[in-house]
C-alpha positions in Angstrom: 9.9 94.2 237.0 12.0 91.7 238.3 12.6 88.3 240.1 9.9 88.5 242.3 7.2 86.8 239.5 8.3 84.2 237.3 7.6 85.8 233.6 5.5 83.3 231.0 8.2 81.3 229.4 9.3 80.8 226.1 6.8 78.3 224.8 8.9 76.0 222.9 11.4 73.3 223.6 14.8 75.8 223.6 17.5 73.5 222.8 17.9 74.4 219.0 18.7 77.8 220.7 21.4 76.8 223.0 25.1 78.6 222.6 26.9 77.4 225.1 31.3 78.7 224.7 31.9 79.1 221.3 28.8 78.7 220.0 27.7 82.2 220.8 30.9 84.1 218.9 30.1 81.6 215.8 26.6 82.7 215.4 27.2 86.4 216.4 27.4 88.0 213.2 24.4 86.5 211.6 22.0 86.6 214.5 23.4 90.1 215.7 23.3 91.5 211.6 20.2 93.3 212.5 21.4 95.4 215.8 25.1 95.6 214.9 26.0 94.5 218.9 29.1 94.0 219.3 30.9 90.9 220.8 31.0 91.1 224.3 34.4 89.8 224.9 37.0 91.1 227.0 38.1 93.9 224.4 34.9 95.0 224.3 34.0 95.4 227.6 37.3 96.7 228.4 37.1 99.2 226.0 33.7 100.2 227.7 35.0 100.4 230.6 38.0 102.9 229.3 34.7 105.1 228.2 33.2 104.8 231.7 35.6 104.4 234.2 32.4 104.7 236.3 30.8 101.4 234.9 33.9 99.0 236.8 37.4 98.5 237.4 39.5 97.7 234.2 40.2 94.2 236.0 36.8 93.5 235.8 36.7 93.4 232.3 37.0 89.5 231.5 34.4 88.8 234.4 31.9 91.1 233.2 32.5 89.7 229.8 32.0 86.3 230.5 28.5 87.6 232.8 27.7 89.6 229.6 28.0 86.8 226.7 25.7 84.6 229.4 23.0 87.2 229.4 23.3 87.3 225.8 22.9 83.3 225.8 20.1 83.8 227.8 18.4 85.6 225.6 18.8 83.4 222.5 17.5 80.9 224.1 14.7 82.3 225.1 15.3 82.6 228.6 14.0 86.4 228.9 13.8 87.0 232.5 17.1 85.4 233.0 18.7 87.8 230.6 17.0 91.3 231.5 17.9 90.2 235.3 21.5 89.5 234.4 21.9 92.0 232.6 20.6 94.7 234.1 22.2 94.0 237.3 25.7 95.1 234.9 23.8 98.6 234.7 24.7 100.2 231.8 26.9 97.6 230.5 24.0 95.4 230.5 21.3 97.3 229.1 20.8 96.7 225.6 20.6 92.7 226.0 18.4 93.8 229.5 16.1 96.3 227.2 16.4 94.2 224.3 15.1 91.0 226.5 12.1 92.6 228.5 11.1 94.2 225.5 10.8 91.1 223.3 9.0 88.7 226.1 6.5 91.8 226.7 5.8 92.6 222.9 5.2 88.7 222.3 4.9 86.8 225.9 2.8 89.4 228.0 -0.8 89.5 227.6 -1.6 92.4 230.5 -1.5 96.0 228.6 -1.3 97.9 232.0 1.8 95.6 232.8 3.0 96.0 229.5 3.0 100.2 229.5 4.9 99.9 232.4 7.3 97.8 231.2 7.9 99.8 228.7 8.1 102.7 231.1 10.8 101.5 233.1 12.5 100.2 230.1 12.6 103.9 229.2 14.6 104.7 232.2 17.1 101.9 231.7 17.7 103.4 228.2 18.1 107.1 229.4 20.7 105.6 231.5 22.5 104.0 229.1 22.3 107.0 227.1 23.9 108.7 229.4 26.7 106.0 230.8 27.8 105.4 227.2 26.7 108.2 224.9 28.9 107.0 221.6 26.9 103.6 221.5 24.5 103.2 218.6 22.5 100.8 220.7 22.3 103.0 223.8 19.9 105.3 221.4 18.1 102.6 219.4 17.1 100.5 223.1 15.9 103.8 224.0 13.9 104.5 220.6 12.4 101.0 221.1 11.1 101.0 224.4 9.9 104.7 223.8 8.0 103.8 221.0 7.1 100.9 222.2 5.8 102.4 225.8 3.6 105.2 223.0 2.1 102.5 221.4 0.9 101.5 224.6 -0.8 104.6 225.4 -2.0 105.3 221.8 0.3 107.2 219.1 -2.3 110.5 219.5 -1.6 110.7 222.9 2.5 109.9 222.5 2.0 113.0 219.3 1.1 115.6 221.8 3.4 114.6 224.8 6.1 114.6 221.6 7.2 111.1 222.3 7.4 110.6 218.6 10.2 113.1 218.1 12.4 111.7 221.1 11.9 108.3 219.2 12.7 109.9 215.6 16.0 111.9 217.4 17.3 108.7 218.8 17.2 106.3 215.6 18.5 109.2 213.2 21.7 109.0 216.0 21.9 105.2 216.4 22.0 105.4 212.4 24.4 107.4 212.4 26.8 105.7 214.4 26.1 102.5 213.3 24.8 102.8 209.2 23.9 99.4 208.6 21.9 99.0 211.7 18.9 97.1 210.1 16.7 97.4 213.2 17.1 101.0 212.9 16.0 101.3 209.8 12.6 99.5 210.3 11.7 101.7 212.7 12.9 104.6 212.0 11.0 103.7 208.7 7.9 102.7 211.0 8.0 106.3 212.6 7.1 107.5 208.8 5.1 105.3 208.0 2.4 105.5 211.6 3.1 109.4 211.8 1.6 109.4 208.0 -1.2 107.0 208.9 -2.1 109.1 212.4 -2.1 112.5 211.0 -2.0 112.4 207.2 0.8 113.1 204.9 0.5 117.0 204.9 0.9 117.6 208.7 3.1 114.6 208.9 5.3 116.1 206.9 5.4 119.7 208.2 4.8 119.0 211.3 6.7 115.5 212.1 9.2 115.8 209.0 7.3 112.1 208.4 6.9 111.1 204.5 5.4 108.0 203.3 8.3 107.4 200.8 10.8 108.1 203.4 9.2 105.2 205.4 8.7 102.8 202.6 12.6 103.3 201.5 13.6 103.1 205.4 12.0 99.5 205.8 13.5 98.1 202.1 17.1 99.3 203.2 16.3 96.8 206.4 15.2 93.8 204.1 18.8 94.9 202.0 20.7 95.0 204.9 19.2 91.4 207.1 17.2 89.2 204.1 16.8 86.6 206.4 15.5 88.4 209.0 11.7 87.7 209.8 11.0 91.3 211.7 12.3 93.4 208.8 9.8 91.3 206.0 7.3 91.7 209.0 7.7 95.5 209.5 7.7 96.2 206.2 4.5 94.4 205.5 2.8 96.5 208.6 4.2 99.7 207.5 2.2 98.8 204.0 -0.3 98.4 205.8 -0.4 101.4 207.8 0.9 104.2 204.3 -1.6 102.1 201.6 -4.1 99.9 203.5 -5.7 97.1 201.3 -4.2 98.8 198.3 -1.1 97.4 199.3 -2.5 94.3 201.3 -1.7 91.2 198.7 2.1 92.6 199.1 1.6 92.9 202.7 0.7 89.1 203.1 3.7 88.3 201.0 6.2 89.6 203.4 4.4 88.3 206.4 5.0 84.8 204.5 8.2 85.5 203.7 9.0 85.9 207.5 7.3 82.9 208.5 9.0 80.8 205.7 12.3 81.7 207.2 13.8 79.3 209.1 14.5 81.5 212.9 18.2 81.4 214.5 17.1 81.8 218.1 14.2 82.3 220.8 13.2 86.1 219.0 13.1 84.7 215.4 11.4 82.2 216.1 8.6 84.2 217.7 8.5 86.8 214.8 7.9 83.8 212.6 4.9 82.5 214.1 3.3 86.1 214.5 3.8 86.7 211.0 2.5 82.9 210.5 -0.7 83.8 212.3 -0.9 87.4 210.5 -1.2 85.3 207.3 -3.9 83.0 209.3 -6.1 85.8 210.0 
């Protein structure tokens, strides 16, 4: 997946993007209010580090900080294949701005499904890792409930049902969630799981068999809107999960989070991305 081919680039001018030194730790808490990351400075890493002794020496820690916040910069900027090579060369350290990264450039930037899948797949792996490295991080489980649900979506939710995909994906939000509560991005998809589960199957076997419920779902993706207002991919989740539980009983409402999201002004490279999709959902 990596440095060998340049990936499609971010297709706008980036500079509205750019947090260069402080910048970054000034626009942390609102950009991050959706995956509750934490600041990677040198407490953080250190403290890592102090959970993995594996994962580098504690004199490392302001280094690997520094390497860390640039992957992160990379990223927000829209610089995707800078930011998954960065920062998955940290390993698990790295992972959730390397998963986070890959996965946003492949859900919005690559047009090949076959390279897509296995993205995904490998993305899977990074996440298992990380899951393993650094098992009390909310984010090691929800990278690893995004690129698995991401990776089943790319080989058709039937198919992901009977390889039970879907239950790995529902075990690893309930745990991000309950390490981090007000993780927003959890919440829309663990509130998408519902919601697709219902649609596949129907509400009966979803429920019995899935422990899916439409009203679980629909509650799951308000609690995201709650919890990140101005974030365009909870408005545009819970439109699609609408979508998927009501169909065009619920479509007018639909629309009206989808321009909700694209009214909203975007904070970086991602944003900015999930506005225009939801911009072209209203389009179509």
């Amino acid at each position: 997946m990596g440095s060998k081919k340049r990936w499609a680039s971010f297709p706008h001018p980036n500079t509205s993007f750019d947090l260069a030194g402080a910048k970054l730790a000034k626009a942390w808490k609102k950009l991050h209010a959706g995956d509750q990351e934490p600041f990677p400075d040198e407490a953080r890493v250190a403290a890592l580090l102090k959970a993995n002794p594996k994962l580098g020496k504690p004199a490392q820690a302001a280094q690997l900080a520094d390497t860390l916040a640039d992957a992160w910069r990379a990223f927000h900027r829209g610089d995707f294949q800078d930011a998954f090579e960065t920062g998955s060369a940290l390993g698990p350290l790295g992972a959730s701005v390397a998963i986070k990264a890959a996965g946003i450039h492949a859900v919005h930037l690559l047009d090949d499904d076959k390279a897509r899948e296995k993205r995904f797949a490998e993305l899977v792996e990074l996440a298992e890792a990380a899951i393993k490295a650094l098992p009390d991080e909310a984010n090691s489980y929800f990278r690893h409930a995004f690129a698995l649900g991401r990776y089943s979506q790319s080989i058709s939710i039937a198919k992901a049902l009977t390889q039970g995909l879907a239950g790995k994906v529902k075990v690893s939000l309930e745990r991000a969630l309950e390490l981090a509560p007000d993780h927003a991005e959890a919440h829309t998809a663990l509130g998408l799981y519902h919601a697709e589960v219902v649609s596949k199957v129907g509400g009966l076997i979803a429920g019995l068999t899935y422990g899916a419920k439409a009203a679980t779902g629909e509650s799951l993706l308000k609690r995201a809107i709650e919890l990140t207002p101005d974030s365009p991919i909870a408005h545009i989740e819970y439109g699609n999960g609408l979508m998927l539980l009501y169909g065009s009983k619920k479509e007018d409402q639909a629309a009206g989070e989808y321009e909700k999201a694209a009214k909203l002004k975007p904070r970086d490279a991602m944003e900015k991305l999930d506005a225009e999709f939801a911009a072209s959902q209203i389009e179509d």
